[in-house]
MARVEX-374104 format. One line per 2 residues: number of its first residue (from 1); their letters; for each residue y negated, z negated, x negated of N, C-alpha, C. Coordinates in steps of 0.1 Angstrom, whole numbers, plus 5000, padded with zeros to 4 digits. Atoms other than C-alpha are relative to their C-alpha. Example, Ala and Ser with C-alpha at 12.3 -4.5 7.8 and 13.67 -1.06 7.14 Angstrom:
# residues 2
1> AS> 5012 5000 4991 5045 4922 4877 4988 5000 4991  5011 5000 5009 5011 4929 4863 4989 4992 5008 .
This chain:
# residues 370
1> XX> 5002 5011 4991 1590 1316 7386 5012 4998 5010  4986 5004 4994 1620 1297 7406 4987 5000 5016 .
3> XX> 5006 5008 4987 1611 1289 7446 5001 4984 4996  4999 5016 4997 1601 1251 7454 5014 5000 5008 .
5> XX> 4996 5003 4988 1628 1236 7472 4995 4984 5003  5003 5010 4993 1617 1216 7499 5005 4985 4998 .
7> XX> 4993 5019 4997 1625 1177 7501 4998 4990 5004  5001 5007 4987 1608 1162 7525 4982 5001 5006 .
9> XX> 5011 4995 4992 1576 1169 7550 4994 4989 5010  5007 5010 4991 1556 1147 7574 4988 5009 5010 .
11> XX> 5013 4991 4996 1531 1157 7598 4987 4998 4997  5015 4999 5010 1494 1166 7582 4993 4996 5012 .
13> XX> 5011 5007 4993 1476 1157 7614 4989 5011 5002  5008 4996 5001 1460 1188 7617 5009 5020 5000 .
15> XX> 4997 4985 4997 1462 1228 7622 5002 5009 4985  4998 4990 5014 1461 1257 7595 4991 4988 4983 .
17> XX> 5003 5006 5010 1460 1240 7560 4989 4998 4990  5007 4995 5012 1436 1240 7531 5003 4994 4985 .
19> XX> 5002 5005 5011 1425 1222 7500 5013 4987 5001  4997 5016 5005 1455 1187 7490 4998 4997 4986 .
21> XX> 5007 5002 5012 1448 1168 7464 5009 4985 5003  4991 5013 5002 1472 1138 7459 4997 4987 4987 .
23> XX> 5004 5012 5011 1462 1102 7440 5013 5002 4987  4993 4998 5013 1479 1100 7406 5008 4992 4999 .
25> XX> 4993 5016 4998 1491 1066 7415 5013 5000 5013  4994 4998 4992 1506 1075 7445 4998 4993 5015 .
27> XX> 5002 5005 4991 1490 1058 7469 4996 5007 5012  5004 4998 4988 1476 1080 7496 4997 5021 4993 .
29> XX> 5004 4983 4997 1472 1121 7499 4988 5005 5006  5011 4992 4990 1441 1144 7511 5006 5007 5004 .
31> XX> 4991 4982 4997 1454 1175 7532 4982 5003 5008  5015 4991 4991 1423 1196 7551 5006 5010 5010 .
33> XX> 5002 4984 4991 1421 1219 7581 4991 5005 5000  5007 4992 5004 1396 1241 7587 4987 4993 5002 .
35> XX> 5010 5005 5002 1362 1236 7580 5002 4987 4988  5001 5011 5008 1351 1202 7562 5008 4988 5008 .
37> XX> 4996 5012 4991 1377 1183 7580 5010 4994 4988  4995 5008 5012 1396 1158 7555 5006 4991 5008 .
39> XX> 4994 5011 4996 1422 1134 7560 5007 4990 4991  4995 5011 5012 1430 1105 7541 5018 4992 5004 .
41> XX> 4989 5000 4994 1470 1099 7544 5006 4990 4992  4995 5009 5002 1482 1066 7533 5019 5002 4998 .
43> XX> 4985 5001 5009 1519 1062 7507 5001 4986 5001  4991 4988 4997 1543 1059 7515 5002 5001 5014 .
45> XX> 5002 4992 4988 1548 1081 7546 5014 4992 5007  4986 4998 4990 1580 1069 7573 4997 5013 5006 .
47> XX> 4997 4989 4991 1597 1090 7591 4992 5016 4999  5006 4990 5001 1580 1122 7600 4986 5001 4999 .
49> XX> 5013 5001 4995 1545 1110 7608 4993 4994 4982  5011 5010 5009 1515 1093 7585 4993 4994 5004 .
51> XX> 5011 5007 5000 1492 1070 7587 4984 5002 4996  5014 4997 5006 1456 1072 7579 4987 5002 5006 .
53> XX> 5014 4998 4989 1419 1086 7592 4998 5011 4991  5008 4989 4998 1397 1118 7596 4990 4994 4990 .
55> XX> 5015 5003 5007 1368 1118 7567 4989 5007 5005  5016 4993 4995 1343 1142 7581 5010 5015 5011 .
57> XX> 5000 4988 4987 1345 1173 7605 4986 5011 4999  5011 4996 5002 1321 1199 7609 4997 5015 4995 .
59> XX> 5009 4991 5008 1307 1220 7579 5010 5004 4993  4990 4988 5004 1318 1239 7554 5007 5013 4998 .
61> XX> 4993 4990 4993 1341 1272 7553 5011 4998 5007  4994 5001 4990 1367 1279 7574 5017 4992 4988 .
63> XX> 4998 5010 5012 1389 1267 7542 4995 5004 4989  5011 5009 5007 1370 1243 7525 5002 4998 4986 .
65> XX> 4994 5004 5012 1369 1241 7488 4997 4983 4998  5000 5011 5002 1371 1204 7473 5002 4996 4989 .
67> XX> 4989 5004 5010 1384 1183 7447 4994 4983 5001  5003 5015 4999 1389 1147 7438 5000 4991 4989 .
69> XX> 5003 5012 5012 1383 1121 7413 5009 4990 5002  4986 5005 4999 1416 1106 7409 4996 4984 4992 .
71> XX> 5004 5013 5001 1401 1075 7390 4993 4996 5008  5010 5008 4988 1378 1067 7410 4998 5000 5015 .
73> XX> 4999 5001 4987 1388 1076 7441 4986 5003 5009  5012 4995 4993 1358 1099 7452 5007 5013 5000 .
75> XX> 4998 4983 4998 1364 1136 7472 4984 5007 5001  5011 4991 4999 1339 1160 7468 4999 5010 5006 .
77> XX> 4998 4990 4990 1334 1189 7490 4988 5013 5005  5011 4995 4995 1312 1219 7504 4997 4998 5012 .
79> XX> 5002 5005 4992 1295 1208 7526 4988 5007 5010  5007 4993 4996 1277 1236 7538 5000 5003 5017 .
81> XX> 5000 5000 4985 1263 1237 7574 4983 5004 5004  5014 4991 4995 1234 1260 7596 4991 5005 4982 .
83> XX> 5005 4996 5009 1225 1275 7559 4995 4990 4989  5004 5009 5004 1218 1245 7543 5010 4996 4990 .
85> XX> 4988 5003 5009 1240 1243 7507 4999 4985 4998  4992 5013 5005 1258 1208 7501 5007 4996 4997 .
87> XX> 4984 5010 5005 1279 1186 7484 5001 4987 5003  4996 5015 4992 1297 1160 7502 5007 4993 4992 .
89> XX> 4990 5009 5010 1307 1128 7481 5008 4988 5014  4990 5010 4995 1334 1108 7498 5005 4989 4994 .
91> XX> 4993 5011 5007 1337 1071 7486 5013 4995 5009  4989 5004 4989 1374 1063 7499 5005 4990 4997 .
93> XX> 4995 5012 5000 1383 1032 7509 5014 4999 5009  4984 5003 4995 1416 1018 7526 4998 5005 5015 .
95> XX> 5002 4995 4982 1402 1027 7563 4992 5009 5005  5016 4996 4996 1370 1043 7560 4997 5009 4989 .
97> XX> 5005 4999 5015 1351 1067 7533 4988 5000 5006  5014 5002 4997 1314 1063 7528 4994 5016 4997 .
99> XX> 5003 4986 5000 1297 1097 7531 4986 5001 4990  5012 4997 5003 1269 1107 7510 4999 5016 4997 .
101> XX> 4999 4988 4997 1252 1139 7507 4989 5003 4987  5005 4996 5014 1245 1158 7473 4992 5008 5002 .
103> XX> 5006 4991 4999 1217 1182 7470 4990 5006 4987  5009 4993 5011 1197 1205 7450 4997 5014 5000 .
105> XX> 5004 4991 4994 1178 1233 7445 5010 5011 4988  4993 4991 5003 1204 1249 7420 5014 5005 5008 .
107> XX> 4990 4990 4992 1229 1256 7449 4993 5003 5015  5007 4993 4987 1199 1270 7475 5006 5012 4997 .
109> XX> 4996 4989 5000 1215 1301 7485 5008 5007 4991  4992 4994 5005 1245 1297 7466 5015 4991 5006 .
111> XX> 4990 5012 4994 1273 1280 7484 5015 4989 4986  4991 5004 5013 1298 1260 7463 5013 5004 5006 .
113> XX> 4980 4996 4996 1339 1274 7459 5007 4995 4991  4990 5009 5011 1350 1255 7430 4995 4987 5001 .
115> XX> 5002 5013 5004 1352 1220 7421 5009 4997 4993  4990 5006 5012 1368 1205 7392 4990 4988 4990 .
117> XX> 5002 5015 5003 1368 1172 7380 5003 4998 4985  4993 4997 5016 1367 1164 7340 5008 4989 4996 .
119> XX> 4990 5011 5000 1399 1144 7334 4996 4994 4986  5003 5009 5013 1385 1133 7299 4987 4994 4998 .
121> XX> 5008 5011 4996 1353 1113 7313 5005 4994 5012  4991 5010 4989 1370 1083 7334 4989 4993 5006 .
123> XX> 5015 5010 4997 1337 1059 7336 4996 5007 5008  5009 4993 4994 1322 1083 7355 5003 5010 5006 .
125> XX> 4996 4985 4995 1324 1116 7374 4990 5007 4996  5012 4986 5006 1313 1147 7353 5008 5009 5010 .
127> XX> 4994 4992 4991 1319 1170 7382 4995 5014 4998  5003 4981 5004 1317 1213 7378 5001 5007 5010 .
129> XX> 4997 4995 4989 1311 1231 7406 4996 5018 4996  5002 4984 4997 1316 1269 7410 4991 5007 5008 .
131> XX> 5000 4998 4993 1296 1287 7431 5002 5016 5008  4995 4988 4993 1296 1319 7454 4993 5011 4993 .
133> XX> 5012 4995 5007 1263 1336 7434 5007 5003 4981  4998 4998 5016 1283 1333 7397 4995 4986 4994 .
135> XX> 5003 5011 5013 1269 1298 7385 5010 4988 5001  4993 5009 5001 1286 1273 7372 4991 4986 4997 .
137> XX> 5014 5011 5006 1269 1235 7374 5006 4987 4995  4998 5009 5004 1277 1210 7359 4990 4985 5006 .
139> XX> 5002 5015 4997 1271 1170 7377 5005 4990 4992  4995 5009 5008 1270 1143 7352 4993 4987 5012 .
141> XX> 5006 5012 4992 1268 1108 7368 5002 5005 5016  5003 5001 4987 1277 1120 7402 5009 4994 5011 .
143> XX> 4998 5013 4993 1292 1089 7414 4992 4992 5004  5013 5008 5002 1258 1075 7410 4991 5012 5009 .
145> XX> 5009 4989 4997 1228 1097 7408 5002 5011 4990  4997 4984 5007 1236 1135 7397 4984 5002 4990 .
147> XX> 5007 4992 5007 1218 1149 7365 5010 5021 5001  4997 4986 4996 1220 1187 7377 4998 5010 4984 .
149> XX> 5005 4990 5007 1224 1213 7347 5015 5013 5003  4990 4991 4998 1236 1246 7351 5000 5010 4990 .
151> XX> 4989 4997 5014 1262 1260 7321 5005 5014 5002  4999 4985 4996 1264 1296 7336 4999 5011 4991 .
153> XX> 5001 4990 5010 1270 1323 7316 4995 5011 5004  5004 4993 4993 1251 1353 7314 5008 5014 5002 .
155> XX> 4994 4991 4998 1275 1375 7319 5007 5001 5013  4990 5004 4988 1290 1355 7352 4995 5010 5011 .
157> XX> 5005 4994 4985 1288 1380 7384 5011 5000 5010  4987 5000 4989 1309 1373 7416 5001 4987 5008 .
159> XX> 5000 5016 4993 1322 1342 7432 5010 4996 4986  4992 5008 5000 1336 1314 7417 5014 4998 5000 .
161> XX> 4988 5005 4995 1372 1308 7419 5006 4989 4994  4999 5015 5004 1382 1279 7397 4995 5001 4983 .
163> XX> 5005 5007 5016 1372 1258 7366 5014 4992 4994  4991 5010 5007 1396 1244 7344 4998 4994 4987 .
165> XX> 5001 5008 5008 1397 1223 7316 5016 5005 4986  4993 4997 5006 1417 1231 7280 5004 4988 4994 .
167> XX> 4998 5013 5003 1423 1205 7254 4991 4991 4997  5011 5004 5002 1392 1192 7252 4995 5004 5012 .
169> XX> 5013 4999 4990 1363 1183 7274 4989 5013 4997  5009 4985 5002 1344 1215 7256 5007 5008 5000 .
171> XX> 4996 4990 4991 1369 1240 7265 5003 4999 5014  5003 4997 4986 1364 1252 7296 5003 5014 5003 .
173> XX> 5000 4988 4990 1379 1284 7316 4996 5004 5015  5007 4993 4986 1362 1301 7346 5005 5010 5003 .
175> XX> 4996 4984 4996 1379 1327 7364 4985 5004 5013  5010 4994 4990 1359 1349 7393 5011 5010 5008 .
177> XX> 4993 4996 4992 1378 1363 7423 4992 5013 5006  5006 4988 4992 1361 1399 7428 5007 5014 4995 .
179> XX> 4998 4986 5006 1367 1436 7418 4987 5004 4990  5015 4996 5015 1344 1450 7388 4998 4993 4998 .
181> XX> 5010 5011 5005 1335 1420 7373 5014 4993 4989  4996 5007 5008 1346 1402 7341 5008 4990 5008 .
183> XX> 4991 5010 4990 1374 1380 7358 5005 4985 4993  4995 5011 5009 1383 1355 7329 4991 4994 4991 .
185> XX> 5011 5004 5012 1359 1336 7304 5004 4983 4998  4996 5017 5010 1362 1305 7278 4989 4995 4996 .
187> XX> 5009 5005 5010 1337 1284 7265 5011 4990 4991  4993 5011 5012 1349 1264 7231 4985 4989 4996 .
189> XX> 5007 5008 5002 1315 1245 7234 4990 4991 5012  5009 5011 4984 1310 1226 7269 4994 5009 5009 .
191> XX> 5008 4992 4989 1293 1258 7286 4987 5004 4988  5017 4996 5009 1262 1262 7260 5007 5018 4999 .
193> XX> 4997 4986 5000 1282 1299 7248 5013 5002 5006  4990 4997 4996 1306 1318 7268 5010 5013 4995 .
195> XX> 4994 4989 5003 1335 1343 7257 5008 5009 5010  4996 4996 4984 1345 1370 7283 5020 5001 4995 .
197> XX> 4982 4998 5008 1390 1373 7278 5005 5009 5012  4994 4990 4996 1394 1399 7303 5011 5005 4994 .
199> XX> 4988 4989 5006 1410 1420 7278 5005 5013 5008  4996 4986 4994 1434 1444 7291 5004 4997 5014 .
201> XX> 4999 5001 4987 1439 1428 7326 4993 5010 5006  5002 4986 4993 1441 1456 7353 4983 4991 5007 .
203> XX> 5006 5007 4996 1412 1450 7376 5001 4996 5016  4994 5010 4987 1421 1423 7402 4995 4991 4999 .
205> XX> 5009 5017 5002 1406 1390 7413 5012 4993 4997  4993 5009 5005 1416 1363 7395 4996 4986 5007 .
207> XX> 5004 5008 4994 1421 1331 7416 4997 4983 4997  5001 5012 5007 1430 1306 7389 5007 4996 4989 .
209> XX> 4997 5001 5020 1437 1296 7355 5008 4987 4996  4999 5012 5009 1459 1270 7333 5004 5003 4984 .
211> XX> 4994 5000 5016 1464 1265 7296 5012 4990 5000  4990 5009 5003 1498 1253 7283 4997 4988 4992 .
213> XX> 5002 5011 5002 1492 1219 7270 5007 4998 4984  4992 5002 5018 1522 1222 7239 5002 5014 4993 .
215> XX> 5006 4994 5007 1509 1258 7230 4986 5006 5006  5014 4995 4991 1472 1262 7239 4993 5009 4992 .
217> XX> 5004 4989 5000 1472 1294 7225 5002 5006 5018  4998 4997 4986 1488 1304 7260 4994 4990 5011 .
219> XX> 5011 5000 4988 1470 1307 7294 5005 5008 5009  4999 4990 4985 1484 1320 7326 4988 4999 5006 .
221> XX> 5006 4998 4990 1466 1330 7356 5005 5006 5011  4991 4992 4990 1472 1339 7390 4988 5005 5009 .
223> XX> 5011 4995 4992 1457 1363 7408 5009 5012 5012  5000 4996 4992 1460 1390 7434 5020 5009 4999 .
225> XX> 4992 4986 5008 1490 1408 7417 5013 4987 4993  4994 5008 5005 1511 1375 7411 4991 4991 4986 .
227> XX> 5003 5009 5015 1509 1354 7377 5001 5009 4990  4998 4997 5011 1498 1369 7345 4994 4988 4988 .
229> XX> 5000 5010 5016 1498 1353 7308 4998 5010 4991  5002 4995 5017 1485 1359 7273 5005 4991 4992 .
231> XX> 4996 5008 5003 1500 1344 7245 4992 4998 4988  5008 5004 5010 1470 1344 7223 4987 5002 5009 .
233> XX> 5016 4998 4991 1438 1337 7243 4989 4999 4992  5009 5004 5011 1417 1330 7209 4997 5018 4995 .
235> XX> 5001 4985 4999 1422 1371 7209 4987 5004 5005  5015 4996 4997 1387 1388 7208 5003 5010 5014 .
237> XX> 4994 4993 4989 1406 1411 7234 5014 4994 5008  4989 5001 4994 1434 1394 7251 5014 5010 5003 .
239> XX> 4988 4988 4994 1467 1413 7259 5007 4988 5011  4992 5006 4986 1477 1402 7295 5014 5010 5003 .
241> XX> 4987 4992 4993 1509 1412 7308 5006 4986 5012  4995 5007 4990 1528 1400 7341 5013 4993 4995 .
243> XX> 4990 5014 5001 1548 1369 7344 5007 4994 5009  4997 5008 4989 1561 1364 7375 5013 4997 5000 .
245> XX> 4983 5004 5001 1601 1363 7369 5000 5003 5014  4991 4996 4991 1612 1380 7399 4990 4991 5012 .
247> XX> 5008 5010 4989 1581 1359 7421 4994 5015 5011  5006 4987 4990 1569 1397 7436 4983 4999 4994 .
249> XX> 5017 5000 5000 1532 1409 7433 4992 4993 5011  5008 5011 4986 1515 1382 7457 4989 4997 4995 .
251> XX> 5013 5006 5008 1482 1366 7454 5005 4985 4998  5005 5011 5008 1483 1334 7437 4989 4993 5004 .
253> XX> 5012 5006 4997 1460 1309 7450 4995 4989 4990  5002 5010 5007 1467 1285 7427 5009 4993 4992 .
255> XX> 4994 5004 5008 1480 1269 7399 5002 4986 4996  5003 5012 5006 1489 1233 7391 5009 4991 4989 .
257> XX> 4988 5008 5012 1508 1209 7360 5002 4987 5004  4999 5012 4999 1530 1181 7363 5005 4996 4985 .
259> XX> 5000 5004 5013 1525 1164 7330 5011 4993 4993  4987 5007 5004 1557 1148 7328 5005 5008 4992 .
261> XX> 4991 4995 5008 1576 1171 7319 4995 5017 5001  5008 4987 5001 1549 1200 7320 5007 5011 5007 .
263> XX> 4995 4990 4991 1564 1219 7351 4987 5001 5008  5013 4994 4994 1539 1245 7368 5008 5003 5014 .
265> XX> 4992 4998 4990 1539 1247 7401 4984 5014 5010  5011 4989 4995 1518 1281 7416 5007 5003 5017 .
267> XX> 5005 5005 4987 1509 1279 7452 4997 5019 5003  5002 4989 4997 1511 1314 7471 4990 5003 5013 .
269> XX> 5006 4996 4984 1492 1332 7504 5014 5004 5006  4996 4998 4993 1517 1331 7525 5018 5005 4994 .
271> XX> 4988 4998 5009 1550 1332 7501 5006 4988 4993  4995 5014 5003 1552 1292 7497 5000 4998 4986 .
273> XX> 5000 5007 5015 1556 1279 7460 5012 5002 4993  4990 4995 5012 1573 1286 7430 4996 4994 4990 .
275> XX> 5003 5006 5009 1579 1266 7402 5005 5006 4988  4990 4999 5018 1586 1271 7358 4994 4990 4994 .
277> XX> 5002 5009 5010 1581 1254 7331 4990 5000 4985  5006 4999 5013 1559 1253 7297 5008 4994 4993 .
279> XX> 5000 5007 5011 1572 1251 7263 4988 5003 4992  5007 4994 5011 1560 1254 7228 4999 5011 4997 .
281> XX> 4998 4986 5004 1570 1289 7230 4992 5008 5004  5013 4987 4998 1550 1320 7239 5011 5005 5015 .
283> XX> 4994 4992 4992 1562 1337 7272 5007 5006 5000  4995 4990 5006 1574 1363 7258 5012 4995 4990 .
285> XX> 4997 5008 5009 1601 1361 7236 4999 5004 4985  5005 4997 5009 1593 1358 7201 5010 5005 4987 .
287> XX> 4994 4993 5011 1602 1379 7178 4987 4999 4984  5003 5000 5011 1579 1369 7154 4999 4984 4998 .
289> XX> 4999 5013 5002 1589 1333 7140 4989 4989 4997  5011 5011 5000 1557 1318 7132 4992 4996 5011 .
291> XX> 5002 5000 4985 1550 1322 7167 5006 4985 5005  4993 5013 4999 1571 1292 7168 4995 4986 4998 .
293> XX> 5005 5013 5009 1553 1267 7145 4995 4994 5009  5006 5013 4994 1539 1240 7164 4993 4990 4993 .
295> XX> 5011 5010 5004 1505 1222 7157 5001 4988 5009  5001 5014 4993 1509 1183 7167 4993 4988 4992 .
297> XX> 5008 4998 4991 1491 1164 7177 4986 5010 5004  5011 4986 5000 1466 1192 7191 4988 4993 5000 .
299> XX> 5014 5008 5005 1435 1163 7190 5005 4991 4997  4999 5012 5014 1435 1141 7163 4985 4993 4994 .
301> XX> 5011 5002 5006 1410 1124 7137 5007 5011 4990  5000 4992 5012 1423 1151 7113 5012 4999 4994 .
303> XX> 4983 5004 5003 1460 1140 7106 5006 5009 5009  4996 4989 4992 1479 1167 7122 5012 5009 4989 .
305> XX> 4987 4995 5007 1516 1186 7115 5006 5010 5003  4995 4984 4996 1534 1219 7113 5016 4998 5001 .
307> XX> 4984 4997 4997 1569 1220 7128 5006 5014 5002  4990 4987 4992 1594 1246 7134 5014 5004 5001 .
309> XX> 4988 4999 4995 1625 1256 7148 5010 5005 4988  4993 4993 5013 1636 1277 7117 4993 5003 4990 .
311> XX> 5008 5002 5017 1628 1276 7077 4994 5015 4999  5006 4986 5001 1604 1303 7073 4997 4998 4981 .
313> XX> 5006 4997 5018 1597 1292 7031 4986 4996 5004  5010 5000 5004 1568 1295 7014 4990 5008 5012 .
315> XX> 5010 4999 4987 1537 1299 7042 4989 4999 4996  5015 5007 5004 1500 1303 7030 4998 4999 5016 .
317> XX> 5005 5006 4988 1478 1287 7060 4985 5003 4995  5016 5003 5004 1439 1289 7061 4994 4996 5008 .
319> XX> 5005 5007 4991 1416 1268 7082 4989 5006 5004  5013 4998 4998 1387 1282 7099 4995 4991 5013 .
321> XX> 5012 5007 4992 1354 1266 7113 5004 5012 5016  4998 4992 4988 1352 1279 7157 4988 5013 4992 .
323> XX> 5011 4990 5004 1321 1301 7137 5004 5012 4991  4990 4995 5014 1347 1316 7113 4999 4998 4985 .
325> XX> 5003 5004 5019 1336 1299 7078 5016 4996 4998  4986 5003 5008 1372 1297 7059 4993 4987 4992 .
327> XX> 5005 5009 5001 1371 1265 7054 5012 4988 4989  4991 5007 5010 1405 1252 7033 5009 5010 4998 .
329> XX> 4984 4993 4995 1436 1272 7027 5006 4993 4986  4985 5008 5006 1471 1263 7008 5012 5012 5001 .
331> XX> 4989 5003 4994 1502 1268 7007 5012 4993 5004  4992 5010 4996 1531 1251 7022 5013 5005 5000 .
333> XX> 4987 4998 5000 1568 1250 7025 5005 4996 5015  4991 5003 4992 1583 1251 7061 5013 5001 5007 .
335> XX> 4989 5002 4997 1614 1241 7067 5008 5000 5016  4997 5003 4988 1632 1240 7099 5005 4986 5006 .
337> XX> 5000 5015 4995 1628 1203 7119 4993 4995 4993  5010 5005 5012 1606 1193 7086 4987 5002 5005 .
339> XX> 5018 4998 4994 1569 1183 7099 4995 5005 4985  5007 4999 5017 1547 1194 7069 4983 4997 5005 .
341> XX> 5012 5012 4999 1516 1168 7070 4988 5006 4999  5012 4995 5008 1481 1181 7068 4991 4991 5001 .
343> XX> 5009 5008 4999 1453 1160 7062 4982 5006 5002  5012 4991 4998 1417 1171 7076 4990 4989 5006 .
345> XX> 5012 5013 4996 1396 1136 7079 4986 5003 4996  5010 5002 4999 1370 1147 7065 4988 5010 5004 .
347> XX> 5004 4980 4993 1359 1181 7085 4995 4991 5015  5002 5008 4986 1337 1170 7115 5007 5006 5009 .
349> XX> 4997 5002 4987 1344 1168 7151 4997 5015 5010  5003 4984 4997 1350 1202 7165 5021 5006 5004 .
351> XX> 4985 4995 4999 1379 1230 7174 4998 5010 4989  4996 4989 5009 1395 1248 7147 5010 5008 4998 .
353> XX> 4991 4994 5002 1415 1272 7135 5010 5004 4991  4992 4998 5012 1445 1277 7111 5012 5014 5006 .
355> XX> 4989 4987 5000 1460 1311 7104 5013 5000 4989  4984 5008 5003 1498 1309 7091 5002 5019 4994 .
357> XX> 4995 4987 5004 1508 1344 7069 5017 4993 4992  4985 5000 5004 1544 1348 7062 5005 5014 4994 .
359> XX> 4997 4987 5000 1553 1379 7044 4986 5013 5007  5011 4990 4995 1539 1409 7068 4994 4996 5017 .
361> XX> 5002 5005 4987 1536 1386 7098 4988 4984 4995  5012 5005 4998 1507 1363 7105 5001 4994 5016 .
363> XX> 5005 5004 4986 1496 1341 7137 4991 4992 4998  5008 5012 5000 1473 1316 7146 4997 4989 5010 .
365> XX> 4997 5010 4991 1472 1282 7157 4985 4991 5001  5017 5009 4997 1442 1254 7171 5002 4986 5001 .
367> XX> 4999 5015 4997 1436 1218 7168 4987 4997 5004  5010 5009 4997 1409 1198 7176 4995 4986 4992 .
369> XX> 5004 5014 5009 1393 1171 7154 4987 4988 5013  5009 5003 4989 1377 1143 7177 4987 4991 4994 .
């Protein structure tokens, strides 16, 4: 990981920091101080100062978790105050946001610490909240009126620390920020089953998770001990190893992607920010060349192609169901820069998997059929 450098600052309007959350569009920034205090900060900024208004005050922790619904322009928030769990929806308008107040009896006596927003329902906010007890809940419709179910695994113990999203709206990773406790887990089916990916991670809390987007076999995380990565998380055991490039053992609060040009940018306690980059490659470097191949597009209707940097030959491939039914195999010829086309229209709507043997080496790669 490189340091950020700086390139230009304004004043936030407010004391020790928390949760930001910036529109996509560019129109206006959240920042937070402590508690449930929120400030809506109107783009583009002069000079040193901003423009804008205070959304609430109050409740809360001291910092507040949050998040925001970037189409629709709604913040959500805990909104916890005199023992009383809630979730604060914030409709934001150009001067004003409209306050409403979420509730239910699946976060009595469990405060919420995550919130994540599902970027592949737009119409609507399917919202996922973490909380401090180990559940995870899923809000469909809660722009409207929330249908509450909770998608918790039984194996979740701890708090919360974040939700993320893979390539698909049904994967889903959950980390948990404690000591002794399973720290990492995948669902490949929306939350109904969960798989724990600890693996060989030491034990340290984990405070947050992303998957690479152009190989989503890899999955950093960052936790107490800097950023680690796996470069096969489909691994019934994981092999984690540290990634920081020279960033130090720090805690990691957080991780985020700019999709442009898929640069990560991980957010420290007290050690400012550091940016790298994602390729198609594996962290590590690869010494085994099919490590290389590249599945594109990763969701498709079943049209989907195998690239790679250098001609590996003759290549059997085999397809498995997420259940492991072997479900096509072949073989193929890949060349280096030569896509080699596969066709899979008529295999329902699901994630799958195709293993690649070459000689005495093997890997495996995932697509998605939508």
């Amino acid at each position: 990981m490189q340091p950020l450098e700086q390139e230009t600052s304004f004043d936030r309007l407010g004391g020790d920091g928390g949760f930001t959350d910036i529109d996509d569009g560019g129109t206006y920034a959240i920042t937070t101080y402590p508690g449930n205090n929120h400030i809506y900060i109107n783009y583009p900024v002069t000079g040193s100062s901003a423009t804008g208004y205070t959304i609430d005050s109050g409740e809360g922790f001291f910092i507040n978790p949050a998040g925001l619904d970037k189409n629709l322009d709604i913040l959500y928030s805990n909104g916890q105050t005199g023992g009383n769990e809630l979730i604060k929806r914030y409709d934001l308008g150009l001067t004003s946001a409209v306050t409403t107040n979420l509730d239910n009896a699946l976060i009595d006596n469990s405060s919420p610490t995550a919130f994540t927003i599902s970027p592949f329902t737009t119409g609507s906010t399917k919202l996922f909240v973490g909380t401090a007890t180990g559940k995870v809940i899923r809000l469909d419709d809660a722009d409207t009126t929330p249908t509450w179910t909770d998608i918790s695994g039984p194996g979740f113990v701890g708090s919360v620390s974040d939700i993320e999203f893979g390539i698909a709206e049904s994967e889903i990773y959950v980390t948990f920020h404690n000591f002794g406790v399973n720290s990492v887990w995948q669902s490949l089916d929306g939350g109904a089953t969960w798989n724990n990916k600890e693996g060989n991670l030491p034990d340290i809390p984990v405070k947050c998770v992303l998957q690479n987007p152009l190989n989503p076999l890899q999955v950093i995380i960052g936790t107490e001990l800097g950023v680690w990565a796996t470069d096969d998380i489909t691994a019934a055991s994981p092999n984690w190893f540290a990634s920081d490039n020279g960033m130090l053992d720090i805690r990691v609060l957080d991780l985020d992607l700019r999709t442009s040009d898929n640069m990560i940018l991980a957010s420290t306690h007290g050690r400012g920010m550091f940016t790298n980059q994602f390729n198609t490659l594996g962290i590590n470097e690869i010494a085994n060349p099919l490590n290389g191949v590249v599945v594109f597009p990763t969701v498709s209707d079943g049209e989907i192609n195998l690239q790679a940097t250098q001609s590996l030959g003759e290549t059997r491939l085999v397809v498995y169901s997420m259940t492991g039914q072997k479900l096509n195999e072949q073989t193929v010829q890949i060349q280096a820069g030569s896509p080699v086309s596969l066709n899979f229209t008529g295999m329902t709507s699901g994630v799958y998997f195709i293993k690649l043997y070459n000689g005495q080496l093997e890997t495996t790669k995932r697509f998605v059929i939508r």
